[in-house]
ROFI-810179 format. One record per residue (C-alpha): x, y, z negated. Coordinates in Angstrom, 3 decimals. Layout:
<pts>
pt xx->X, yy->Y, zz->Z
...
</pts>
This chain:
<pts>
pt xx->220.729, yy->-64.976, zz->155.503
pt xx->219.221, yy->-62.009, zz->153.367
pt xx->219.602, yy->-62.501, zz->149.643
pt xx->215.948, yy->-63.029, zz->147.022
pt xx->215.654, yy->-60.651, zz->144.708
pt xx->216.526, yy->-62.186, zz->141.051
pt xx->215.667, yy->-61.861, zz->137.774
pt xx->218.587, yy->-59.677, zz->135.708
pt xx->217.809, yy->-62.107, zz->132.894
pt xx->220.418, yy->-64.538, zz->130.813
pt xx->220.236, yy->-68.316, zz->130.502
pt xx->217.132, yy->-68.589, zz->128.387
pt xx->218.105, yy->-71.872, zz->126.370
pt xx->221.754, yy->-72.822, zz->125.376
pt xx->223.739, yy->-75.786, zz->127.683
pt xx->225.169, yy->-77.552, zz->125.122
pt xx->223.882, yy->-77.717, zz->121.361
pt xx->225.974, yy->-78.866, zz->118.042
pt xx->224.642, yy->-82.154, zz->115.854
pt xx->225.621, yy->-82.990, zz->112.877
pt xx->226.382, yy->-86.656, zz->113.274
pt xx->227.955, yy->-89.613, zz->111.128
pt xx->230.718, yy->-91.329, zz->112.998
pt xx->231.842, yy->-95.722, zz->112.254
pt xx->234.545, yy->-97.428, zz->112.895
pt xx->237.537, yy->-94.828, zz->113.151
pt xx->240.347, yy->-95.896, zz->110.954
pt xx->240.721, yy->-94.741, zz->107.392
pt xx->236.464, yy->-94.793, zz->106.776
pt xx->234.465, yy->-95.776, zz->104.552
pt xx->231.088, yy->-97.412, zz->104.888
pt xx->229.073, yy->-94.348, zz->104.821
pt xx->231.062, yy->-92.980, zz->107.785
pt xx->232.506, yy->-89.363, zz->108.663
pt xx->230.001, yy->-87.169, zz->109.110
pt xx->230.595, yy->-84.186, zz->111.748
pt xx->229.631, yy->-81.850, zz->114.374
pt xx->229.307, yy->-83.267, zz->117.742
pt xx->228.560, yy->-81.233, zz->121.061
pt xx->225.665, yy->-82.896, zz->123.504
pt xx->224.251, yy->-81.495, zz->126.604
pt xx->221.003, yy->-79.718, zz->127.062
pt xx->218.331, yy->-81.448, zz->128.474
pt xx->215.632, yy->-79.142, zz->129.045
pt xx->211.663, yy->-80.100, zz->131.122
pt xx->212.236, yy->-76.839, zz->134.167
pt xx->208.894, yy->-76.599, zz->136.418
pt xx->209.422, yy->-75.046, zz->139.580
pt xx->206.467, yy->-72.793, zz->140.369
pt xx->205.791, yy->-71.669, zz->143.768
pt xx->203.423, yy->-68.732, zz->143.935
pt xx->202.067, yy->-69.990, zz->140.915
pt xx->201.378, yy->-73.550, zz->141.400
pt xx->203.566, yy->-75.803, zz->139.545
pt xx->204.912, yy->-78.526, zz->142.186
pt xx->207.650, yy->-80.347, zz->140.628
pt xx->209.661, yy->-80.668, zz->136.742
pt xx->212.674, yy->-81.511, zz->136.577
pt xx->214.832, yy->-82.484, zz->133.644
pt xx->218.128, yy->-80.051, zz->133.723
pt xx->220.731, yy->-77.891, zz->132.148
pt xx->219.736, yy->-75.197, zz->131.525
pt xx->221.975, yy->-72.734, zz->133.528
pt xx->222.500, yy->-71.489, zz->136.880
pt xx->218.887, yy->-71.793, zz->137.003
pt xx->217.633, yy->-69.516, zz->139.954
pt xx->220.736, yy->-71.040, zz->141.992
pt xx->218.921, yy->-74.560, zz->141.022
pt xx->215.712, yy->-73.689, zz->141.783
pt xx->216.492, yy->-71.911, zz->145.762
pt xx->218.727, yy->-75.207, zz->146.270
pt xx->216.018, yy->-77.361, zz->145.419
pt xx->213.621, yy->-75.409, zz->147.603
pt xx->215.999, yy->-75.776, zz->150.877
pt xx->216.727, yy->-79.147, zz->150.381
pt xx->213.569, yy->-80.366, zz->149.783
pt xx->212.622, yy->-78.505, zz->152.862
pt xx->209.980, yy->-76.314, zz->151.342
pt xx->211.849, yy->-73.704, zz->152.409
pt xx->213.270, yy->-72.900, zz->155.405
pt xx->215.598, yy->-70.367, zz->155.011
pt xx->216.621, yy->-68.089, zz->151.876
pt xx->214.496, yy->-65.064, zz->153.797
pt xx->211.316, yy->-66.866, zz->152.789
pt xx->211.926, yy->-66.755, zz->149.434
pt xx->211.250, yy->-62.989, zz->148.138
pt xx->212.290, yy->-63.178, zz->144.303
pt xx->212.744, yy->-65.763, zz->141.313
pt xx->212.500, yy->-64.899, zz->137.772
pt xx->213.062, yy->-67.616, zz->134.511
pt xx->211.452, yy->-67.634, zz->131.473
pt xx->211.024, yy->-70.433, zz->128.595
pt xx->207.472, yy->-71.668, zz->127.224
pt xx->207.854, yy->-72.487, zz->123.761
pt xx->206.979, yy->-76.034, zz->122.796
pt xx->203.231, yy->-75.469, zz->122.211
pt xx->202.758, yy->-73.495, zz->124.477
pt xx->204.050, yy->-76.060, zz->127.057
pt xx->202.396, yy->-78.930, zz->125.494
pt xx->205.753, yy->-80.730, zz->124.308
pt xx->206.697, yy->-81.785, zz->120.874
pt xx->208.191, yy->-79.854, zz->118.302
pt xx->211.650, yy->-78.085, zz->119.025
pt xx->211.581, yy->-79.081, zz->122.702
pt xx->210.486, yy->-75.849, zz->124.700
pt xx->210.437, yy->-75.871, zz->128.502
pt xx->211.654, yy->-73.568, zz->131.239
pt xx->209.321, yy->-71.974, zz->134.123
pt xx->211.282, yy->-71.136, zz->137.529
pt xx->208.962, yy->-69.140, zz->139.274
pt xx->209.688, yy->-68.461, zz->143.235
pt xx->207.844, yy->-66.110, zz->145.314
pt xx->208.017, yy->-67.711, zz->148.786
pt xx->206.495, yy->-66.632, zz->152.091
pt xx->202.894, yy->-67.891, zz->153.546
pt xx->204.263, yy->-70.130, zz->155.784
pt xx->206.249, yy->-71.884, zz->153.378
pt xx->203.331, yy->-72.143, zz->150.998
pt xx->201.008, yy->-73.412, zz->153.321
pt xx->203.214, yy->-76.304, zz->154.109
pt xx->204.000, yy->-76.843, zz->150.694
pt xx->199.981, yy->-77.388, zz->150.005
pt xx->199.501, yy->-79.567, zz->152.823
pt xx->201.839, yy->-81.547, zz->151.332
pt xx->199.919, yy->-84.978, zz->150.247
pt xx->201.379, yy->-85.238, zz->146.819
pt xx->203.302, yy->-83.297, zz->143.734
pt xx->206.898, yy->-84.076, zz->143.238
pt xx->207.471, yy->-85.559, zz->139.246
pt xx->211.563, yy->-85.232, zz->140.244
pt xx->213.886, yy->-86.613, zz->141.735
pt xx->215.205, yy->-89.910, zz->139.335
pt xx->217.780, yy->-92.422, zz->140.681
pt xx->214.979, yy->-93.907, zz->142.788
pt xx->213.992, yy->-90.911, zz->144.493
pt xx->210.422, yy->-91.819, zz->145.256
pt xx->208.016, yy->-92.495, zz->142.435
pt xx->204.689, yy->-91.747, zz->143.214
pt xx->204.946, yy->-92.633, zz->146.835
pt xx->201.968, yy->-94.625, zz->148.023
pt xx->203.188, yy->-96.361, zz->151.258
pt xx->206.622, yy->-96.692, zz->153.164
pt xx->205.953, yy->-93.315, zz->155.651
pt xx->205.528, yy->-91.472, zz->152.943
pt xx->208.951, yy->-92.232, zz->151.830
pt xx->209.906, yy->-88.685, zz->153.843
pt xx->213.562, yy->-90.050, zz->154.554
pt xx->214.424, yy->-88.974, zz->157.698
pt xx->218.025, yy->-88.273, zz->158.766
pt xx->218.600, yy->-85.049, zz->159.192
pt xx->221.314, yy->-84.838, zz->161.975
pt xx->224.133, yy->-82.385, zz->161.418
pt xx->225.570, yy->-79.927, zz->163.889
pt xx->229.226, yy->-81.454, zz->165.562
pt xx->231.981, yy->-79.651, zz->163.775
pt xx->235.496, yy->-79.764, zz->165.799
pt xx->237.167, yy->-79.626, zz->162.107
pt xx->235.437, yy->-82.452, zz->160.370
pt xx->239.046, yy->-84.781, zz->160.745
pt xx->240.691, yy->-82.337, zz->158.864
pt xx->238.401, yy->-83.563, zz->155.833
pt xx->240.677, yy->-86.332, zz->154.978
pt xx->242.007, yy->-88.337, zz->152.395
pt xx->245.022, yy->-85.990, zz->151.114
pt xx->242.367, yy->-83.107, zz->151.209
pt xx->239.641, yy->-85.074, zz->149.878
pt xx->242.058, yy->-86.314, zz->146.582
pt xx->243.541, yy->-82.971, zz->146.578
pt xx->239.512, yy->-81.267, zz->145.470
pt xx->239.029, yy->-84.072, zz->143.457
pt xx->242.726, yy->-83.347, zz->140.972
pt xx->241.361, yy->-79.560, zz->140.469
pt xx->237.767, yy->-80.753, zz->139.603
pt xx->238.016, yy->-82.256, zz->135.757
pt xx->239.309, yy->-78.383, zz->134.617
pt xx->236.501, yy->-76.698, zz->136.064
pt xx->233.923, yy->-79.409, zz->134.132
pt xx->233.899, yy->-76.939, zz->131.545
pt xx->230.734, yy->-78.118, zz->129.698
pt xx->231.229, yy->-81.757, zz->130.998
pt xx->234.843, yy->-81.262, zz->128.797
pt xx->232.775, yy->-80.555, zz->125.356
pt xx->229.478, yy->-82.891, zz->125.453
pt xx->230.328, yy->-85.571, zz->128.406
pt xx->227.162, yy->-87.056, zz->130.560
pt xx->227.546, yy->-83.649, zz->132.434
pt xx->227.720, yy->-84.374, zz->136.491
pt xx->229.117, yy->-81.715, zz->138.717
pt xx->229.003, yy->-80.528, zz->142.137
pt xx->231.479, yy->-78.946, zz->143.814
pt xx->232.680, yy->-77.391, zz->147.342
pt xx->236.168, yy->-77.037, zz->148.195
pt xx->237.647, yy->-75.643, zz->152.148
pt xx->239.220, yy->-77.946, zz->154.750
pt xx->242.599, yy->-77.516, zz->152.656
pt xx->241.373, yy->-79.301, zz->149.677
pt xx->240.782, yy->-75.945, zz->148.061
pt xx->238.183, yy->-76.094, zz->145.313
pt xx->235.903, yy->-72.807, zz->144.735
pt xx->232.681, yy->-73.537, zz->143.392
pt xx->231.741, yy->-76.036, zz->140.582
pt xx->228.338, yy->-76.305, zz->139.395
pt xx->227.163, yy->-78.725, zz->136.340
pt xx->224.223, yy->-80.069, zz->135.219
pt xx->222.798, yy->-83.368, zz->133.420
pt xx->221.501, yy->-84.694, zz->137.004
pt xx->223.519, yy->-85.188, zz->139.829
pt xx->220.654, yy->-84.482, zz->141.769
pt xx->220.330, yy->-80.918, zz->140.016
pt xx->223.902, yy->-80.306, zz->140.039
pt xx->224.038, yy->-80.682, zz->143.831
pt xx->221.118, yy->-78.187, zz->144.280
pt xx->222.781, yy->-75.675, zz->142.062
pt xx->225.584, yy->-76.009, zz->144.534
pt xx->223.535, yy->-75.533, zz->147.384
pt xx->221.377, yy->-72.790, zz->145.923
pt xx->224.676, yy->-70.542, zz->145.082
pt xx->226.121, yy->-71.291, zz->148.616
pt xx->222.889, yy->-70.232, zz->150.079
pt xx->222.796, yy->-67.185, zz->148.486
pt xx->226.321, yy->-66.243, zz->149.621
pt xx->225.077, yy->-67.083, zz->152.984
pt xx->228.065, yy->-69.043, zz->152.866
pt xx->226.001, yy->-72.284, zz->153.974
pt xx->228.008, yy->-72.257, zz->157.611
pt xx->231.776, yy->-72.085, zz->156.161
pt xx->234.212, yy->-75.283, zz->157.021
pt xx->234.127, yy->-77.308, zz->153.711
pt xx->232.722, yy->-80.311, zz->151.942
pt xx->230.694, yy->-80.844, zz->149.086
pt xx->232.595, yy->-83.278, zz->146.445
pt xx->230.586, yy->-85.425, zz->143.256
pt xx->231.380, yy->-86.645, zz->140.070
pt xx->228.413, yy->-89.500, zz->141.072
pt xx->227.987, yy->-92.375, zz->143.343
pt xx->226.974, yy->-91.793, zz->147.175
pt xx->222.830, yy->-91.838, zz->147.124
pt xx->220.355, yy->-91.273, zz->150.208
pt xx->218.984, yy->-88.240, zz->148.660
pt xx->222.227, yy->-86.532, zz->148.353
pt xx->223.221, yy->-86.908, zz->151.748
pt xx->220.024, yy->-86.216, zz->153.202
pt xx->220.023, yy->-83.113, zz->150.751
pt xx->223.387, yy->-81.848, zz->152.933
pt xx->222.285, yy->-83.398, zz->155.954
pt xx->219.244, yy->-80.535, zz->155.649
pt xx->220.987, yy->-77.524, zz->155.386
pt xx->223.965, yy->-78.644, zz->157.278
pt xx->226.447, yy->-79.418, zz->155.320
pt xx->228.925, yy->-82.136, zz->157.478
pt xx->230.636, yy->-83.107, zz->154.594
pt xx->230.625, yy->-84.781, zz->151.447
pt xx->233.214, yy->-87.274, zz->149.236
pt xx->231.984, yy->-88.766, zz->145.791
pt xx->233.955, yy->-90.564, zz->142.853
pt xx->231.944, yy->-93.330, zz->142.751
pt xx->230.778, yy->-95.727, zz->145.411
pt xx->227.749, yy->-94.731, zz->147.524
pt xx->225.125, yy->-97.216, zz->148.177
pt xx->224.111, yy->-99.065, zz->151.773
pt xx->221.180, yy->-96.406, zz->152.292
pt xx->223.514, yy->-93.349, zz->151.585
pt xx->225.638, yy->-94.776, zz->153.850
pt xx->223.484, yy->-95.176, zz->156.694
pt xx->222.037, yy->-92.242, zz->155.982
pt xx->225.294, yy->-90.413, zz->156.830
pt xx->225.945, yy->-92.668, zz->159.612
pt xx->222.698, yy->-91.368, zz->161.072
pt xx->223.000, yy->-87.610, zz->160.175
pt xx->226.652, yy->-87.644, zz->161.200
pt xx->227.770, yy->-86.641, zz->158.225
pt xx->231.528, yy->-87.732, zz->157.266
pt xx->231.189, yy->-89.242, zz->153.692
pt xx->234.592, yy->-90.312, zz->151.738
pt xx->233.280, yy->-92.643, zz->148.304
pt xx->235.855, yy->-94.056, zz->145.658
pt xx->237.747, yy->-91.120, zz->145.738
pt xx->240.261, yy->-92.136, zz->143.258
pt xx->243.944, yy->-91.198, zz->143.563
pt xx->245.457, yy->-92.741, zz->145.299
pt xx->243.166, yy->-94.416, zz->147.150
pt xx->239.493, yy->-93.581, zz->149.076
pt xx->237.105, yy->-95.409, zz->151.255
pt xx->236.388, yy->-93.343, zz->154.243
pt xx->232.574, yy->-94.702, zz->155.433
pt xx->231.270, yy->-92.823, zz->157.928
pt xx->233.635, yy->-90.527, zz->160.035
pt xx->231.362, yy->-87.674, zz->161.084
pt xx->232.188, yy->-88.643, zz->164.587
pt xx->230.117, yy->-90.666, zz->166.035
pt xx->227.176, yy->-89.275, zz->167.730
pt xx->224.033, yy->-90.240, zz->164.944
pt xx->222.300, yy->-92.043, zz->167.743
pt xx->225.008, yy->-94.679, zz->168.384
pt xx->225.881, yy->-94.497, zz->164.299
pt xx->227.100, yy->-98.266, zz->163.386
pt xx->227.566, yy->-100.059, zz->159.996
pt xx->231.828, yy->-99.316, zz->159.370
pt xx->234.143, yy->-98.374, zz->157.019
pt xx->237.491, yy->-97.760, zz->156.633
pt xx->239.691, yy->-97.784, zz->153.522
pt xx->242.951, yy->-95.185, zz->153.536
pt xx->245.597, yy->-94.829, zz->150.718
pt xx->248.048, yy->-92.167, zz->150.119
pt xx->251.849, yy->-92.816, zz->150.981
</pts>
């Protein structure tokens, strides 16, 4: 896949921000506290703009943005491929400008995107808000929902995803959480090789977000079709694995524990999906194996020796 043209432009807004803050409790204090400096994460309004109609605002971190915004694109299947997206360019829209209070600017993502894609995107009945832990605010009626498995492609190395390469991603991801490190409530996406290897990691205040930052750089690299598996600081939702599910990734293990829907979504896509990944122990519940249209309810729970 051919690579958009991108804006040669720097983060607009910082990621993290210093506060000066007064801190209770810690031995040796008085009443009045400590007062000091305390990093917290960015959390900035971005509007995705297609051709210059805004469809959707999300709240994010404000980095890796053009990665965010083409991952967002495939996964929500507005896009296609990365070919029908011809450029992206970032700029920020000071607070009155945007219509937000004082000292809270926003960030416009705006994609140049082919006809076709733009004409579907229009038909579309209604406006995405975001993606929140729900998923589906705004919908009016159950098929509208738009949760359709999206099967994934048979891989002959999908049993090589498992628990000892699975754990082994997961022990290299806290040093690459670089701003998660200095503010906390930073999630992170990340992709690692069928040895455990970890190369990418992508952060941002919303799991969804940092899981379409993933996507978006791996899509750019046209690296969408290498053996792997995407890993999560988060618990197992629907809308992450149908996010993989759409652009193919067979794949994915998270720290937390997914939810029934995520899990049947997987079982239906055929996606392999490893939850509770903590050392030394993982729940492996769906194996990537069985064909998505004889997908059953199972799970199986492996430790390490």
């Amino acid at each position: 896949m051919s690579q958009p043209d991108l804006a040669d432009s720097e983060d607009t807004l910082p990621s993290l921000s210093r506060h000066a803050v007064h801190v209770f409790g810690e031995r040796g204090m008085g009443p009045e506290g400590a007062l000091r400096d305390d990093t917290l994460a960015a959390e900035v309004p971005v509007a995705l703009v297609f051709n210059g109609v805004s469809h959707a605002v999300m709240m994010a971190t404000p980095l890796d943005l053009e990665d965010f915004a083409l991952g967002f694109a495939l996964s929500e299947g507005i896009l296609d491929s990365v070919a029908d997206c011809r450029g992206i360019e970032v700029q920020t829209i000071d607070a009155i400008s945007a219509g937000l209070p004082e000292g809270m600017p926003g960030i416009e993502v705006q994609l140049d995107i082919s006809t076709r894609s733009f004409e579907r995107l229009k038909g579309r009945r209604r406006s995405l808000a975001g993606r929140t832990g729900c998923g589906v605010c705004g919908v009016e009626s159950f098929a509208g929902l738009d949760i359709t498995p999206q099967p994934v492609p048979p891989r002959d190395w999908i049993e090589r995803i498992d628990l000892e390469t699975v754990l082994r991603a997961f022990a290299a991801l806290p040093a690459r959480q670089v701003l998660n490190a200095e503010a906390g409530a930073i999630h992170a996406a990340g992709w690692a090789t069928v040895d455990g290897d970890l190369t990418d990691v992508m952060e941002d205040v919303g799991r969804h977000n940092a899981l379409d930052k993933l996507l978006g750089r791996l899509a750019r690299a046209g690296r969408l079709e290498e053996p792997g598996f995407v890993l999560m600081s988060s618990r197992g939702s629907h809308e992450l694995v149908r996010k993989c599910g759409r652009l193919g990734i067979a794949a994915m293990a998270t720290i937390s524990a997914p939810t029934a829907m995520g899990v049947r979504m997987a079982e239906l896509s055929g996606l392999r999906f490893w939850g509770l990944c903590r050392a030394p122990r993982g729940v492996l519940y769906a194996d990537g194996l069985t064909p998505p249209s004889n997908a059953r309810t199972a799970s199986a729970t492996a430790s390490m020796p």
